[in-house]
NUMAR-240257 format. One line per field, with one value per residue (C-alpha): residue in three letters; x, y, z; residue number from 1. Coordinates in nm, 4 decimals. Example, Ala and Ser with C-alpha at 12.3 -4.5 7.8 and 13.67 -1.06 7.14 Angstrom:
<sites>
type c(ALA,SER)
east c(1.2300,1.3670)
north c(-0.4500,-0.1060)
up c(0.7800,0.7140)
seq c(1,2)
</sites>
This chain:
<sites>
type c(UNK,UNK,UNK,UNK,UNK,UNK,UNK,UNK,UNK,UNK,UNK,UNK,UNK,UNK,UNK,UNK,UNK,UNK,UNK,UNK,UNK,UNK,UNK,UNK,UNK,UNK,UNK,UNK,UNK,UNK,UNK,UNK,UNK,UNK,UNK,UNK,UNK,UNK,UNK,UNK,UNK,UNK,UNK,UNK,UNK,UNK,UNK,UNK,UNK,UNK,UNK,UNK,UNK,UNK,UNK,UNK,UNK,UNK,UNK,UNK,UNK,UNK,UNK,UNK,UNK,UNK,UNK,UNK,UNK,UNK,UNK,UNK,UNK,UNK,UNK,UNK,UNK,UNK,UNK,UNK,UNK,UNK,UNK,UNK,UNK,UNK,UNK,UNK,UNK,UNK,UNK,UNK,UNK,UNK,UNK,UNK,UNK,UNK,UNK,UNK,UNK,UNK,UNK,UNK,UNK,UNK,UNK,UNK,UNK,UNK,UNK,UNK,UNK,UNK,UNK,UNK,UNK,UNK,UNK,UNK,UNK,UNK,UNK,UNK,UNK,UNK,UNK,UNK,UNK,UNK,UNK,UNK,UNK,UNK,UNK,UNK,UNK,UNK,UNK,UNK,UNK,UNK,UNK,UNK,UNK,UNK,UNK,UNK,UNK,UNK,UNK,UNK,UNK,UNK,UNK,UNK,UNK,UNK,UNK,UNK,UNK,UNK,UNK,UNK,UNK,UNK,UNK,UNK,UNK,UNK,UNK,UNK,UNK,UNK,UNK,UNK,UNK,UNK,UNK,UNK,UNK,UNK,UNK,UNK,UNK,UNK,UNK,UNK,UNK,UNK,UNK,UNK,UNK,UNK,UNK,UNK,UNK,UNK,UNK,UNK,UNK,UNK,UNK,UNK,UNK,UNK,UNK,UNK,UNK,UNK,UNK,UNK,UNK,UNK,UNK,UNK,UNK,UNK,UNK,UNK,UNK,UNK,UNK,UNK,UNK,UNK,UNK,UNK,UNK,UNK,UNK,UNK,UNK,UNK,UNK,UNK,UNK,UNK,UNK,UNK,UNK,UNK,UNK,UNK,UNK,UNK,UNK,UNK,UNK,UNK,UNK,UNK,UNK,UNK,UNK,UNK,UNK,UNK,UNK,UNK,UNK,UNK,UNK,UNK,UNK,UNK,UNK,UNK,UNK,UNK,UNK,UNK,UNK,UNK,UNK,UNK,UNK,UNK,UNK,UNK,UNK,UNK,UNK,UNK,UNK,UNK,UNK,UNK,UNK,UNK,UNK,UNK,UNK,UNK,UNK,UNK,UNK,UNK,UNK,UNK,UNK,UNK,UNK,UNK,UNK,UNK,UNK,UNK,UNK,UNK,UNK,UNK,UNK,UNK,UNK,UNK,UNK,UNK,UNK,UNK,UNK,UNK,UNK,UNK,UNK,UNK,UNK,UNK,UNK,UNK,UNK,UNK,UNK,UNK,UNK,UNK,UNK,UNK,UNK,UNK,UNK,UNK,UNK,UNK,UNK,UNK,UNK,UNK,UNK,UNK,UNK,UNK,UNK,UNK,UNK,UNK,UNK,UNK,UNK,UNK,UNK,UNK,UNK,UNK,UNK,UNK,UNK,UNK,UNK,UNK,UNK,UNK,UNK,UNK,UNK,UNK,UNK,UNK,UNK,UNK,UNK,UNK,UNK,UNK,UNK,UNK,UNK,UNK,UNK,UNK,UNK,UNK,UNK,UNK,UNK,UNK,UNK,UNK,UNK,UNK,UNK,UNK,UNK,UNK,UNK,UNK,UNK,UNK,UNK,UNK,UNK,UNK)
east c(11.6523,11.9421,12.0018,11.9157,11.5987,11.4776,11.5273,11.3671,11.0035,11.0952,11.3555,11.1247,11.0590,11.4330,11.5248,11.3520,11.6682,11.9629,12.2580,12.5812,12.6943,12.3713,12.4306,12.7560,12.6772,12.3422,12.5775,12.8111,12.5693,12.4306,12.8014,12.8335,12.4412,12.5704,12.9283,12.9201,12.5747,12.4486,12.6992,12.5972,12.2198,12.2176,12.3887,12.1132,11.8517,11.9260,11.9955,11.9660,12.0212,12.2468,12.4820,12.5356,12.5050,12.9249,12.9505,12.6927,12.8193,13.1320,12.9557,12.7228,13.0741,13.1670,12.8557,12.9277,13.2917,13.1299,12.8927,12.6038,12.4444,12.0777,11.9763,11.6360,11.7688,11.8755,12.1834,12.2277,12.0793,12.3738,12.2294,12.2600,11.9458,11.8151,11.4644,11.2147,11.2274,11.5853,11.5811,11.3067,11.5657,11.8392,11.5374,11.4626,11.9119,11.9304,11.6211,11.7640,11.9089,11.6922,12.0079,12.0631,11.8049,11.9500,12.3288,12.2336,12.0396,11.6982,11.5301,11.1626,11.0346,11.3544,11.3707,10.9691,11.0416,11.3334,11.1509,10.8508,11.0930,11.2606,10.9198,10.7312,10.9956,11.0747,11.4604,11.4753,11.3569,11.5427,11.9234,11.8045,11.6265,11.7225,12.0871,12.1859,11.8976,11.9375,12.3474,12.2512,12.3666,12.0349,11.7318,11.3761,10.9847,10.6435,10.3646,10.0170,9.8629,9.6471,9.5334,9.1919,9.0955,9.1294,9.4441,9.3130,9.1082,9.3808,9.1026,8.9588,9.2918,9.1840,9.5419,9.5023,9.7227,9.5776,9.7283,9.8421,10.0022,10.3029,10.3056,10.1489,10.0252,9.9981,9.8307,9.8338,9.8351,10.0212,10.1515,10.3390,10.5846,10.8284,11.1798,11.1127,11.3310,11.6458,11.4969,11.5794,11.2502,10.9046,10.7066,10.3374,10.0123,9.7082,9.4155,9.4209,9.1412,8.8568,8.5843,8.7156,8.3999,8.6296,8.7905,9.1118,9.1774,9.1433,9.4928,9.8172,10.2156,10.4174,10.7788,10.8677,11.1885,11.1736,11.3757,11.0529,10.9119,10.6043,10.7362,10.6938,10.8233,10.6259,10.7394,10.8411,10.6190,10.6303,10.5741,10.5730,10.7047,11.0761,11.0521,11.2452,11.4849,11.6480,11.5328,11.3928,11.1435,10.8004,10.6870,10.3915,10.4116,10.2774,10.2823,10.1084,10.0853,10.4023,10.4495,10.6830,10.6781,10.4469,10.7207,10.7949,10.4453,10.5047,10.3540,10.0070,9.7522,9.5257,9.7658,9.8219,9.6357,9.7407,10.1224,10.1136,9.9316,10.2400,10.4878,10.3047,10.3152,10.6752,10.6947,10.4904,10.7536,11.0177,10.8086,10.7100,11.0627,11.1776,10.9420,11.0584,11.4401,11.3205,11.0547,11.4096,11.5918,11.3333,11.3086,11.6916,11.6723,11.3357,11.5423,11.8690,11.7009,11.4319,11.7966,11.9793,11.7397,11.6948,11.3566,11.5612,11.9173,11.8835,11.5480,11.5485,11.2693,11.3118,11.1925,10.8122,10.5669,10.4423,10.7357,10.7858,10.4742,10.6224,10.9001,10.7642,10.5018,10.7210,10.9145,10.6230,10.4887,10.7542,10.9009,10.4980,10.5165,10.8374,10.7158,10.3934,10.6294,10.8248,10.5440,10.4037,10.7160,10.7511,10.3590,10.4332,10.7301,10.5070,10.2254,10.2254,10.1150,9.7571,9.6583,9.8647,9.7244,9.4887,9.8179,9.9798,9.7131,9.6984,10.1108,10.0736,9.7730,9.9445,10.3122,10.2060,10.0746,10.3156,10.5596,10.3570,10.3388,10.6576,10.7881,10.4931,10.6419,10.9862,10.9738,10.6829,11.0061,11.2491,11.0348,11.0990,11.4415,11.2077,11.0338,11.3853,11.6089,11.8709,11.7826,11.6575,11.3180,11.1339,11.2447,11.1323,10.8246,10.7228,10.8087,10.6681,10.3597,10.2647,10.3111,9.9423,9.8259,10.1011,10.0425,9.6779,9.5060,9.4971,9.1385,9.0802,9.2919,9.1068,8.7770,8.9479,9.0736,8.7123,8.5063,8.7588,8.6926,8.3079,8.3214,8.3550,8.0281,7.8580,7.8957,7.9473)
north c(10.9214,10.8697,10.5378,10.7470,10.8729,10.5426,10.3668,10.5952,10.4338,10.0942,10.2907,10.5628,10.3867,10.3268,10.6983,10.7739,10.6510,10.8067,10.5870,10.6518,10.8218,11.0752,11.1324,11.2225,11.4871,11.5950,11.7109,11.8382,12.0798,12.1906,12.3271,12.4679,12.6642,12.7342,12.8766,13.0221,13.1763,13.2786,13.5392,13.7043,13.6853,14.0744,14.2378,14.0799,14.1605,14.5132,14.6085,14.4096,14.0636,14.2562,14.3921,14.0131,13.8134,13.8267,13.6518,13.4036,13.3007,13.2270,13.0241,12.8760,12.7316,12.5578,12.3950,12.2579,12.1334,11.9601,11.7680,11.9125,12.1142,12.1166,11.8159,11.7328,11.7816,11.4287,11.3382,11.3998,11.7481,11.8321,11.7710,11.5637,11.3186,11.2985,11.1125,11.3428,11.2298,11.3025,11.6001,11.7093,11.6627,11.8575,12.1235,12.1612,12.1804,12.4684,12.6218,12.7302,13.0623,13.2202,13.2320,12.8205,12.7424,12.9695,12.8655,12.5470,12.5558,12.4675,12.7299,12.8632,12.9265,12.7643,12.4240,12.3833,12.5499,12.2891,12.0082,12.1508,12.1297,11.8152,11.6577,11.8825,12.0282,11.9959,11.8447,12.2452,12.3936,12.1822,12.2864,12.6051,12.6919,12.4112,12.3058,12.6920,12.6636,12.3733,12.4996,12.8192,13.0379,13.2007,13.2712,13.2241,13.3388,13.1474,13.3745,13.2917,13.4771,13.8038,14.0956,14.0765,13.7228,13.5412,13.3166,13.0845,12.9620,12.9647,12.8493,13.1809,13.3325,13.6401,13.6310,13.4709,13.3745,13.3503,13.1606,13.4108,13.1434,13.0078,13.2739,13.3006,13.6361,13.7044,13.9302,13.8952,14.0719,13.8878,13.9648,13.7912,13.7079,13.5969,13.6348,13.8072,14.1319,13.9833,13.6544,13.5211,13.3875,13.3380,13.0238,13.1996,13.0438,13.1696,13.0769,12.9434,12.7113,12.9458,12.7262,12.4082,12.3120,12.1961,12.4938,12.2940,12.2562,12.5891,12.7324,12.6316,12.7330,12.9542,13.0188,13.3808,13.5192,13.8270,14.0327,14.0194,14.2953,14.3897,14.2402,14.4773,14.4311,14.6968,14.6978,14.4980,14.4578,14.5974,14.3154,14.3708,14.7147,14.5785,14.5569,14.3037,14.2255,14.0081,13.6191,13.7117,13.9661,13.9113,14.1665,14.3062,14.2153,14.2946,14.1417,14.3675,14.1711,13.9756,13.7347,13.4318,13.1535,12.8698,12.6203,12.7785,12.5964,12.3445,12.0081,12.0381,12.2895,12.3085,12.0973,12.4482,12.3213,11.9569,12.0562,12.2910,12.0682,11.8013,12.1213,12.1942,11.8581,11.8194,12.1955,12.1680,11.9047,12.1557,12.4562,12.2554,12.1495,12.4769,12.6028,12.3360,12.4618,12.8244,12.6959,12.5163,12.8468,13.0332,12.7240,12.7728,13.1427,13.1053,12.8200,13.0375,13.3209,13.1262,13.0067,13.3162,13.5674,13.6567,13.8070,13.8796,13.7347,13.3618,13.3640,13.3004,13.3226,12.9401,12.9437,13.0225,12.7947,12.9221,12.9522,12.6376,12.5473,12.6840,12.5064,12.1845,12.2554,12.3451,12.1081,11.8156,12.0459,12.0696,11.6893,11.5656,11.8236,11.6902,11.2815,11.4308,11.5738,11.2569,11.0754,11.2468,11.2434,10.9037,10.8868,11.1280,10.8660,10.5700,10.6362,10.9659,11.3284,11.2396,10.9793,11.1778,11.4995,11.4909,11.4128,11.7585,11.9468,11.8196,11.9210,12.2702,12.3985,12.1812,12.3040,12.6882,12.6664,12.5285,12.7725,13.1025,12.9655,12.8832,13.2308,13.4128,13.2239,13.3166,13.6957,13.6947,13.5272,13.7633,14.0982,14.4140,14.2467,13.9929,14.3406,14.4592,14.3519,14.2823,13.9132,13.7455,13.6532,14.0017,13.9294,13.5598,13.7149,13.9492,13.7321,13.3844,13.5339,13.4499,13.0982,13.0763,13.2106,13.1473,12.7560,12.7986,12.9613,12.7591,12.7234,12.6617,12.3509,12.2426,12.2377,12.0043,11.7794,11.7710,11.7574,11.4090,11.2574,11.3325,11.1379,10.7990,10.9192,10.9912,11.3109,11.6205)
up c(8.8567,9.0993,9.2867,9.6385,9.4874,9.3274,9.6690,9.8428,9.8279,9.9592,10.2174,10.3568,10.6711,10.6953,10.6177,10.9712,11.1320,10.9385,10.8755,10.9936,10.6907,10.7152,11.0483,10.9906,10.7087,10.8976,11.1639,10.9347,10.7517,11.1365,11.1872,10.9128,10.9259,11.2878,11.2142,10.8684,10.7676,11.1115,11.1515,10.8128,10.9636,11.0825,10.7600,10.5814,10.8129,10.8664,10.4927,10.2402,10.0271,9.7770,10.0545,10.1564,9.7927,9.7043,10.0501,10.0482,9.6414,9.8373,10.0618,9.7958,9.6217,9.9542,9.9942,9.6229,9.6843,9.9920,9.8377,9.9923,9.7307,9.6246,9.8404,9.6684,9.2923,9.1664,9.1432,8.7272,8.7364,9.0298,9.3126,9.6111,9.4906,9.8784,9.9058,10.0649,10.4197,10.4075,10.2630,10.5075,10.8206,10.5815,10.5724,10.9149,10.9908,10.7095,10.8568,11.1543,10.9270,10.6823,10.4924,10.5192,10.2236,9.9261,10.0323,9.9630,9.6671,9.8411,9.8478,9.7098,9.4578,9.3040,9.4521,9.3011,8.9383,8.9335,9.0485,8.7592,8.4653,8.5681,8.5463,8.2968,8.0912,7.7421,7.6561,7.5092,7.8545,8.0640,7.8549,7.8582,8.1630,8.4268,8.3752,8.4771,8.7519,8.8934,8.9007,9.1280,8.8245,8.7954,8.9835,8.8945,9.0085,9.0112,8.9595,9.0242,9.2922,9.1719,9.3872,9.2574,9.3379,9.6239,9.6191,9.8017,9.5019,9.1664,8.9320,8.9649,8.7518,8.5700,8.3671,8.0140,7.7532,7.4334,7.1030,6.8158,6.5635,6.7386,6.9885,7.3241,7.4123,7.8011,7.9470,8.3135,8.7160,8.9979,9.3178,9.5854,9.3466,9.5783,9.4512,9.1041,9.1961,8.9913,8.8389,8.4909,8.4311,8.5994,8.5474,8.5102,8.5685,8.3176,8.1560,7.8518,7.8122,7.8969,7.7602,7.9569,8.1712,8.4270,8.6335,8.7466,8.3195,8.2571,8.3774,8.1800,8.3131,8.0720,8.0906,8.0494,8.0625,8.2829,7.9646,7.7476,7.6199,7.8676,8.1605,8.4356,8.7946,8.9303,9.2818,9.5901,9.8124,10.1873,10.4267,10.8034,10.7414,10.5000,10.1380,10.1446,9.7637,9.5886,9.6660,9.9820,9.7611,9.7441,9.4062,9.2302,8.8462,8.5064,8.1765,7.9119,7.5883,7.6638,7.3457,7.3896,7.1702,7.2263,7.3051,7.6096,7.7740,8.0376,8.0468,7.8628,7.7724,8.0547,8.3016,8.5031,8.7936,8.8038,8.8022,9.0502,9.3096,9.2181,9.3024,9.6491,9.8099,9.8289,9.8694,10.1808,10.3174,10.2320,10.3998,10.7146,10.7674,10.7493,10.9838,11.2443,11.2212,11.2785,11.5727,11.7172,11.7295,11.8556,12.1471,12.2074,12.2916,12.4600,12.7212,12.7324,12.8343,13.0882,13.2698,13.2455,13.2993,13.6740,13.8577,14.1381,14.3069,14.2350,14.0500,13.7349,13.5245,13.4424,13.8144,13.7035,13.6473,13.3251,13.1186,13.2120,13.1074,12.7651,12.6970,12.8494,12.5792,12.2813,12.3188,12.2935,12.0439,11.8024,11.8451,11.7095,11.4461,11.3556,11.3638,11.1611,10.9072,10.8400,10.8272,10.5536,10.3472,10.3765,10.2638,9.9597,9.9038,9.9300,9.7464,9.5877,9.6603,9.5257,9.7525,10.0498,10.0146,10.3797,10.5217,10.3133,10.4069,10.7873,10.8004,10.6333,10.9227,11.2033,11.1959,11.0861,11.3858,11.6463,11.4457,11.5479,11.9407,11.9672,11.8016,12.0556,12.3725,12.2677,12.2275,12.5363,12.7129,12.6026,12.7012,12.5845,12.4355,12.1759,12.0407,11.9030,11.6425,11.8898,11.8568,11.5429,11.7221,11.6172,11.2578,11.2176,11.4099,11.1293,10.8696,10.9513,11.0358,10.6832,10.7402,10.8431,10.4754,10.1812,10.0051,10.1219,10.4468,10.7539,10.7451,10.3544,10.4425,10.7994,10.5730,10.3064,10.5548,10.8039,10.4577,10.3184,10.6899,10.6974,10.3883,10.5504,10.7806,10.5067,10.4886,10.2305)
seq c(1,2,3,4,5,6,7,8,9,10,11,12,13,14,15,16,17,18,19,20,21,22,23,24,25,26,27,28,29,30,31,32,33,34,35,36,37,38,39,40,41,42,43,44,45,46,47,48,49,50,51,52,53,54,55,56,57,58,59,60,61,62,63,64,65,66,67,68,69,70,71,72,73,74,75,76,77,78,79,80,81,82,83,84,85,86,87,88,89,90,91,92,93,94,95,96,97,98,99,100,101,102,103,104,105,106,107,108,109,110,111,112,113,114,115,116,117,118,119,120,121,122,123,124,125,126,127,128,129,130,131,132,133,134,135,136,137,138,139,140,141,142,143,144,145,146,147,148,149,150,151,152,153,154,155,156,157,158,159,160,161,162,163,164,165,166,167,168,169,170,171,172,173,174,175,176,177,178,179,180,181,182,183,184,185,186,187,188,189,190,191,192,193,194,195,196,197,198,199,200,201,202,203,204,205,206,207,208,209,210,211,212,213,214,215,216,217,218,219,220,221,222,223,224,225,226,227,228,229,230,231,232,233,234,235,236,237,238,239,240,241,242,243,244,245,246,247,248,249,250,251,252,253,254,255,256,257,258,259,260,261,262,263,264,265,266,267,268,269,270,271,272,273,274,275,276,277,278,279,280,281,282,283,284,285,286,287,288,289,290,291,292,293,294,295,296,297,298,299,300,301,302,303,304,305,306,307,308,309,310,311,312,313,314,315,316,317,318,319,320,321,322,323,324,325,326,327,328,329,330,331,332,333,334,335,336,337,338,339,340,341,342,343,344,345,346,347,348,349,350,351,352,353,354,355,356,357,358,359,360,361,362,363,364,365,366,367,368,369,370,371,372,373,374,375,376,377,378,379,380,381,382,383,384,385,386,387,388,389,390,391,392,393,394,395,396,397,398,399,400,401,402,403,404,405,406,407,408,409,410,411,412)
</sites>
């Protein structure tokens, strides 16, 4: 582990006020989100990752002479070795773009299959799998949602993999695949402990290069009315008796589960974060256009009451999301994501939230103007919306939380 990243327990609380030197980069990075990838923002939006991917490689090798790539990998594996608080205000700067994640190196599902097979990973997975990941030289997948169960339960996988000598043969249905369209490998979540009589140590995570015979990327998937390719993708898969051998397992045999709730609660820093540097720009244009806008000569709508109202209330809004956020880091820090995971849970429903009125006040704000592309708002609009499902419906974790707290009442 680096030095950073083994100080950061007994430095969370310190990490809430940045040094000098963080400050100094923190601002740094904001420039550069502000400068260099937002002007690249509408290519990308109105066509397509592939029409923007030689520019944003040139981009990605500036962020790596600078210093500043992959802020959560640790330090030997290439990356900046950032402890999660830290990297959470790094999020919530690169958020601002949905282009500021994957030039650095941060971005999902990459940033969690890294941090999976720097913790899980055999010494032959991590040469051949996570040096070139970890390096930004290839791209990877994480499939476990399926169309025919509800992914907000992932012990109720239907995909199995199934033990033919040294060989595991998969046969499995996923969807919401995000970034497979292009991806070297996906790390896949099936059952392969069918008799276990516990259903979180039945599922097991299998590496499978995407080349394998019986791999099928069936399509990407519409969302919002864009397809959407490349890392920004979300694709319907199949894997018809894909064999691979059985060293290519990750952790343990029934460990499926386990692992991926270790992925999600630093993931749900990194999401939350991310959500707070897109609920920032949406606040920007929401205030520019509140002064500039005028009702009539010398009336602007800043004049009214009600947006007003709005920005009095995003701006409290996002600032306790943001405190909330931190907190939690430094908890996962502290004491792990076990023993933190009301405070994960309480994040992911709490800022998904704040995100979709603070996007909703914007474009109301904007008028007609928010419903076109002619500002980024309509965009984040359609594709945030999905904040409020993806790493667990809204509600799934309000119960969680309400049913841990009725606990100390005596309650079920």
């Amino acid at each position: 582990m680096s030095e950073h990243r083994q100080q950061g327990a007994a430095h969370a609380a310190a990490a809430w006020v940045p040094s000098a030197e963080i400050t100094r980069t923190l601002d740094e990075m904001r420039d550069f989100v502000r400068e260099r990838i937002v002007p690249l923002e509408t290519a990308f939006q109105g066509g397509s990752f592939y029409a923007v991917e030689p520019e944003l490689e040139r981009l990605r090798d500036e962020v790596r002479r600078r210093g500043w790539w992959a802020p959560q990998v640790p330090t030997e594996w290439g990356g900046m070795g950032l402890d999660l608080v830290t990297h959470g205000r790094v999020g919530e700067i690169l958020g601002y773009s949905p282009l500021g994640h994957y030039v650095f190196g941060t971005h999902a599902p990459d940033a969690g299959n890294v941090e999976v097979l720097i913790d899980y990973g055999t010494p032959e997975q991590q040469e051949r799998w996570l040096k070139p990941l970890a390096a930004g030289r290839i791209r990877s997948c994480f499939g476990m949602t399926e169309p025919e169960v509800a992914g907000s339960n992932p012990t109720r996988l239907l995909s199995t993999a199934e033990l033919d000598g040294d060989t595991w043969v998969i046969n499995a249905h996923k969807w919401f695949t995000t970034a497979a369209d292009g991806a070297a490998f996906c790390i896949v979540m099936v059952n392969t402990e069918p008799e276990s009589a516990g259903p979180h140590t039945r599922a097991s995570m299998i590496l499978v290069p995407t080349d394998s015979p019986g791999y099928e990327l069936v399509r990407n998937i519409s969302v919002m009315g864009e397809p959407g390719d490349g890392f920004a993708s979300h694709a319907e898969i199949r894997l018809t008796n894909v064999r691979v051998p059985a060293s290519n397992l990750i952790g343990g045999r029934g460990m499926g589960f386990a692992i991926a709730q270790a992925r999600l609660g630093p993931g749900r820093i990194h999401h939350c974060m991310r959500w707070l540097g897109i609920a920032e720009r949406a606040f920007e244009l929401m205030c520019q256009r509140a002064a500039t806008r005028e009702l009539s000569p010398g009336r602007p709508l800043a004049s009214r009451q009600t947006v007003q109202n709005w920005i009095a209330e995003s701006r409290a809004e996002i600032d306790a999301a943001r405190l909330l956020v931190l907190h939690t880091a430094a908890r996962i820090e502290e004491v792990g994501s076990h023993s933190a995971r009301n405070d994960i849970s309480m994040i992911k429903f709490f800022v998904a939230g704040i995100l979709q009125q603070v996007l909703d006040r914007a474009v109301q704000t904007h008028g007609a103007l928010g419903m076109t592309d002619d500002t980024i708002l309509a965009w984040l609009f359609r594709h945030e919306r999905a904040a409020r499902i993806y790493d667990g419906p809204d509600e799934v974790h309000k119960s969680v939380v309400a049913r841990r707290v009725l606990q100390a009442y005596g309650g079920r």
